[in-house]
C-alpha positions as CSV (number, residue, x, y, z in Angstrom):
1,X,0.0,0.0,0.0
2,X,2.7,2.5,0.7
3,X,4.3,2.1,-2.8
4,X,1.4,2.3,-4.2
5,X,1.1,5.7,-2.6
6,X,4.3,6.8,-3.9
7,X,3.6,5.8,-7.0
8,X,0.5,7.8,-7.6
9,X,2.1,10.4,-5.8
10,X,4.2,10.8,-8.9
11,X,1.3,10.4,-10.7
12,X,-0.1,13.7,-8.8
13,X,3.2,15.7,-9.6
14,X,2.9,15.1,-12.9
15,X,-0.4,16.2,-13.5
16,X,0.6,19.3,-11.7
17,X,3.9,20.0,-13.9
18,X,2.5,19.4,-17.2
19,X,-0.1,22.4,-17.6
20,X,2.3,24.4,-16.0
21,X,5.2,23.5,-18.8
22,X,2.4,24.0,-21.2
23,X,1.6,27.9,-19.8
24,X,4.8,29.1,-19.4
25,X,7.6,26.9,-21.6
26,X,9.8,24.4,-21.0
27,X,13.6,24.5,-19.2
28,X,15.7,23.0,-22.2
29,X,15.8,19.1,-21.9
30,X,19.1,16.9,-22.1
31,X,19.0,15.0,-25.0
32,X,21.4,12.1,-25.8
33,X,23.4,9.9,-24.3
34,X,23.7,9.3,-20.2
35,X,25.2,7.2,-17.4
36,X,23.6,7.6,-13.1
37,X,24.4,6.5,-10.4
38,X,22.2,5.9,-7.3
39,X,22.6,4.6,-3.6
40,X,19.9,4.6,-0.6
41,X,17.9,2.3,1.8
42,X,16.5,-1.0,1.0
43,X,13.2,-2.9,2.4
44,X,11.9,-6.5,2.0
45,X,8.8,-7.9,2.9
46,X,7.0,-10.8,2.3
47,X,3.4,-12.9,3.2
48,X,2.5,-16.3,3.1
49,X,-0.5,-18.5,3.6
50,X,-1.0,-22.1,4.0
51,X,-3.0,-24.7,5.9
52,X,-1.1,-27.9,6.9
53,X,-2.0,-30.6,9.0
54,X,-2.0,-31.9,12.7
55,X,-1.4,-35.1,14.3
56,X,-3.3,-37.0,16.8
57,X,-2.6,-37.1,20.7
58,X,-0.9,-40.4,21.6
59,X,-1.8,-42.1,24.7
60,X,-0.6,-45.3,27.0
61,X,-3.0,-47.6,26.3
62,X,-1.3,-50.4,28.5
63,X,-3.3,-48.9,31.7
64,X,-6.9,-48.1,32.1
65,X,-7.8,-45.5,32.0
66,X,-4.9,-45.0,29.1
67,X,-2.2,-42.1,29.9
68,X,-1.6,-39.1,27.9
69,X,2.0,-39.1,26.3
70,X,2.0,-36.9,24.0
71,X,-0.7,-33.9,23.5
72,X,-2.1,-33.7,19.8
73,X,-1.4,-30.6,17.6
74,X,-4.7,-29.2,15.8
75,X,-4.6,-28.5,11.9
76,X,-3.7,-24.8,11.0
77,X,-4.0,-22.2,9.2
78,X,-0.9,-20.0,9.1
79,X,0.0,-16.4,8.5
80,X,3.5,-15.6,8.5
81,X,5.2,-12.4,7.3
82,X,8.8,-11.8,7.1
83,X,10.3,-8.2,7.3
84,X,13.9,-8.5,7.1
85,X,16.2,-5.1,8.1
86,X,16.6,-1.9,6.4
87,X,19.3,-2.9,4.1
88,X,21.2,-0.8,1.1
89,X,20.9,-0.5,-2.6
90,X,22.8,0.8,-5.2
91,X,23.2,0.9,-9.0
92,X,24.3,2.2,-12.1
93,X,23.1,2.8,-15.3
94,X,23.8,4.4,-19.6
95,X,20.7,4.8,-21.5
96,X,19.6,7.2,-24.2
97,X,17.5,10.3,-24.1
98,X,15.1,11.2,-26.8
99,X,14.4,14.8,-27.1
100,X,10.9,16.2,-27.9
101,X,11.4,20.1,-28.0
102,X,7.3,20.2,-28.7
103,X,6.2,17.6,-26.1
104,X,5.7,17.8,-22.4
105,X,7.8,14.9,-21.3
106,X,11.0,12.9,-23.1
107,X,11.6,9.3,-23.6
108,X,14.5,7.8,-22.1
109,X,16.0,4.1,-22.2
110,X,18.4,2.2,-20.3
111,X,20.5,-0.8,-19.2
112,X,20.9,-0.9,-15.6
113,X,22.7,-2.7,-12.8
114,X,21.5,-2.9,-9.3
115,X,23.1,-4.4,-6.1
116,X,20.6,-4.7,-3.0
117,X,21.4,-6.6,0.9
118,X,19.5,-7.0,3.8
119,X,20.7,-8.8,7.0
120,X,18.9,-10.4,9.6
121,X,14.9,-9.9,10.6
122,X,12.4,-11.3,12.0
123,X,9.1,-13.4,11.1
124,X,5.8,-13.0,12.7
125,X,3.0,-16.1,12.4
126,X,-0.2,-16.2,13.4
127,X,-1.7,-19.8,13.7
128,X,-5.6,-20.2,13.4
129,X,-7.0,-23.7,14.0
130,X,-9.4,-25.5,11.6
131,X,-10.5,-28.4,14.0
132,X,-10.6,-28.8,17.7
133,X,-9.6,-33.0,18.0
134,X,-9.6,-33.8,21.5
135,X,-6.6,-33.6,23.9
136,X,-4.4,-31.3,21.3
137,X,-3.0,-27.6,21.4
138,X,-2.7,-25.0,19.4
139,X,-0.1,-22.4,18.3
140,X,-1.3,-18.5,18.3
141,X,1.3,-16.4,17.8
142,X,4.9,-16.7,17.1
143,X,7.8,-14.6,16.4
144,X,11.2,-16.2,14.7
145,X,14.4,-14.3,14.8
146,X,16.2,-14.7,11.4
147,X,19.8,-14.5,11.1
148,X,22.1,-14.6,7.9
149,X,21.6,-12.1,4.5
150,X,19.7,-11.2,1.8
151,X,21.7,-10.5,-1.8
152,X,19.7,-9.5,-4.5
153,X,21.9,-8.7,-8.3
154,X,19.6,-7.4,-10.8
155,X,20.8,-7.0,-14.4
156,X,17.3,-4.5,-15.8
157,X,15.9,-2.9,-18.7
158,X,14.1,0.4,-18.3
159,X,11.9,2.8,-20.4
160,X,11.1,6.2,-18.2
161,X,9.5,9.0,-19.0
162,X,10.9,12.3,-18.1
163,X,8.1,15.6,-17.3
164,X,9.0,19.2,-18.3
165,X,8.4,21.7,-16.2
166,X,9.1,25.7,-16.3
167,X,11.7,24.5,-13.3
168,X,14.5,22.9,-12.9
169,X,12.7,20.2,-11.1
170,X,11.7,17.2,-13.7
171,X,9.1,14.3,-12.4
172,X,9.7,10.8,-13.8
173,X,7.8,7.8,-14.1
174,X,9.3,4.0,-15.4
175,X,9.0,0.7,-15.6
176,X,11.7,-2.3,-16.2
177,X,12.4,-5.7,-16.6
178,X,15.2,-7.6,-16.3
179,X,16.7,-10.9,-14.7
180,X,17.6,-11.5,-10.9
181,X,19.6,-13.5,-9.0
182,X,19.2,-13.8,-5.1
183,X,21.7,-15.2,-2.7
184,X,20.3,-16.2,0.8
185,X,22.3,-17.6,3.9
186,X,21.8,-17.8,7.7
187,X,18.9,-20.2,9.5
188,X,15.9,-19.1,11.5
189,X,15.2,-19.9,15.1
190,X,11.7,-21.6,14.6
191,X,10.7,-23.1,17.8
192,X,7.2,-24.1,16.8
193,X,8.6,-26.1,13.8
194,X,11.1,-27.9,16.2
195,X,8.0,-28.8,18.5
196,X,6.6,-30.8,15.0
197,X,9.6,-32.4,14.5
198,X,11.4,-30.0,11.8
199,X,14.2,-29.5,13.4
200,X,15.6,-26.5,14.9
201,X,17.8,-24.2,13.8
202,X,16.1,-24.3,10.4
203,X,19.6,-23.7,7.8
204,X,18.7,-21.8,4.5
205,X,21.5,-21.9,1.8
206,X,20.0,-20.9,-1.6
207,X,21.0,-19.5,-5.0
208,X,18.2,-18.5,-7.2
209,X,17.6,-17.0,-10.3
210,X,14.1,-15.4,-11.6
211,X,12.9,-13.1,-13.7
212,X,12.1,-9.4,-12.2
213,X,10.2,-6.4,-13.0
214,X,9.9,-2.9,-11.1
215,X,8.0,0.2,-10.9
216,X,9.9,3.7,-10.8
217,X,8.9,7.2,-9.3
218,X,10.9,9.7,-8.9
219,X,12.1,13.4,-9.2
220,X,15.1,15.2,-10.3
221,X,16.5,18.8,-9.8
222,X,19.0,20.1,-12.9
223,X,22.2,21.6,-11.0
224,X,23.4,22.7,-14.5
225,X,23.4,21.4,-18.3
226,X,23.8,17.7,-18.3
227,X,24.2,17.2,-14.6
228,X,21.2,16.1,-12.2
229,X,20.7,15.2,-8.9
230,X,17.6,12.7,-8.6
231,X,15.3,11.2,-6.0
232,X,13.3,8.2,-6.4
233,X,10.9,5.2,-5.2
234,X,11.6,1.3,-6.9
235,X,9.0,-0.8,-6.3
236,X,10.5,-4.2,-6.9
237,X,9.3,-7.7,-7.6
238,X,10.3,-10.6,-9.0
239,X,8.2,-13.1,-11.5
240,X,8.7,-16.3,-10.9
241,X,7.2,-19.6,-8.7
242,X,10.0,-21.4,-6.7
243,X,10.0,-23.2,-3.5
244,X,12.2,-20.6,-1.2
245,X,13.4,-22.1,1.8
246,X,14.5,-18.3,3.7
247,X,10.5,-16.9,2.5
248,X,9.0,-20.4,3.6
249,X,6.6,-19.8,0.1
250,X,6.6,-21.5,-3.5
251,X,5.3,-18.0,-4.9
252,X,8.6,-16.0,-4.9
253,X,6.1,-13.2,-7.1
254,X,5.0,-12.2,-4.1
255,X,7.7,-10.7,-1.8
256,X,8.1,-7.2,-2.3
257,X,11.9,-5.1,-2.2
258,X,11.2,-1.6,-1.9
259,X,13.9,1.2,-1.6
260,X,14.1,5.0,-1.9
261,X,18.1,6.3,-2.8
262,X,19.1,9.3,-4.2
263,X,21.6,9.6,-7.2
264,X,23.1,12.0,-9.8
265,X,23.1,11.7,-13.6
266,X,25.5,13.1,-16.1
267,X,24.8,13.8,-19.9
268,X,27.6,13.3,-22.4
């Protein structure tokens, strides 16, 4: 939901900018070729849902009345979302400019690079039972402490879209695509999953590669001809279905990296 408000914030700015370029005349555009450079926080999130089942209580049947042994564990329902730490992001890119000297916004295009890591987190479950067997408990609430890192290397294609204004502020919108490969190591303490016999510490050791695509707001101010400073939202995800043993999920589509970083961009 918040990157959805960021996005149609830039949404907002445009629609703002654009009548005014059109009253009052543009700043002169940069047209050509570019390389930037960006840096700045990194967020990711993820939620996953799935029922599984329980087992019955077992009981010392030698005796009479028989003995409980072992208490049952109800079938579940679980929620569990993972937040890992504010980690960093950075990247590079060269693309292209097209200038239109009669439109109100250019066309730009671009290969890009981008770096993210998060360390350590935490996941938070919430267990809600679908039967009540006799003589069996049930799990509520739970958080896991995650330890180890997050490595995300993005290789992305990008078509943006760059508002003139009468300032030297220019609002930009974009979208990419691209490939990704994620690197995840460390284990989670996951008591609960010990108690049902899944051991404990649970290890993750992964390499995996997927298809990604992102969402771009952002904002630049021109500190002279062919030099920019920019600010900007990514909203990242990735497109792919894979069994992820860090995320606990088979639908890597829907964890969510989201950053803000602020960068400069040169003309040639």
């Amino acid at each position: 939901m918040k990157s959805l408000r960021a996005f149609l914030l830039g949404v907002a700015v445009f629609s703002l900018c654009a009548p005014l370029a059109q009253a009052q005349g543009y700043v002169e555009s940069d047209g050509g070729l570019y390389w930037s450079a960006r840096g700045g926080l990194s967020q990711v999130r993820n939620l996953a849902v799935w029922s599984w089942a329980g087992y019955d209580a077992e009981y010392d049947e030698t005796v009479n009345p028989p003995v409980l042994i072992e208490p049952g564990l109800n079938d579940h329902i679980e929620y569990r979302s993972l937040e890992l730490d504010y980690g960093y992001v950075v990247g590079a890119a060269i693309g292209y400019t097209l200038d239109y000297p009669d439109s109100v916004a250019d066309l730009r295009f671009e290969l890009e690079g981008i770096y993210r890591k998060n360390d350590d987190g935490q996941i938070n479950s919430q267990w809600w039972p679908t039967s009540d067997n006799p003589d069996s408990i049930s799990l509520y609430y739970e958080t896991v402490p995650v330890i180890g890192s997050l490595e995300v290397r993005s290789a992305m294609f990008n078509v943006l879209v760059d508002f003139r204004t009468p300032t030297r502020i220019v609002p930009y919108l974009g979208v990419g695509a691209g490939l990704s490969q994620i690197v995840a190591e460390g284990y989670t303490l996951d008591l609960n999953r010990f108690v049902v016999g899944e051991g404990y510490p649970q290890y993750f050791d992964e390499e995996i590669y997927a298809l990604s695509w992102q969402a771009i707001a952002g904002v630049g101010y021109k500190l002279s001809p062919g030099a920019m400073l920019t600010l900007e939202f990514r909203y990242f995800r990735l497109a792919a279905d894979r069994w992820s043993e860090l995320f606990q999920t088979d639908e890597l589509r829907d964890i969510t990296f989201e950053d803000w970083s602020m960068g400069v961009r040169f003309t040639f």
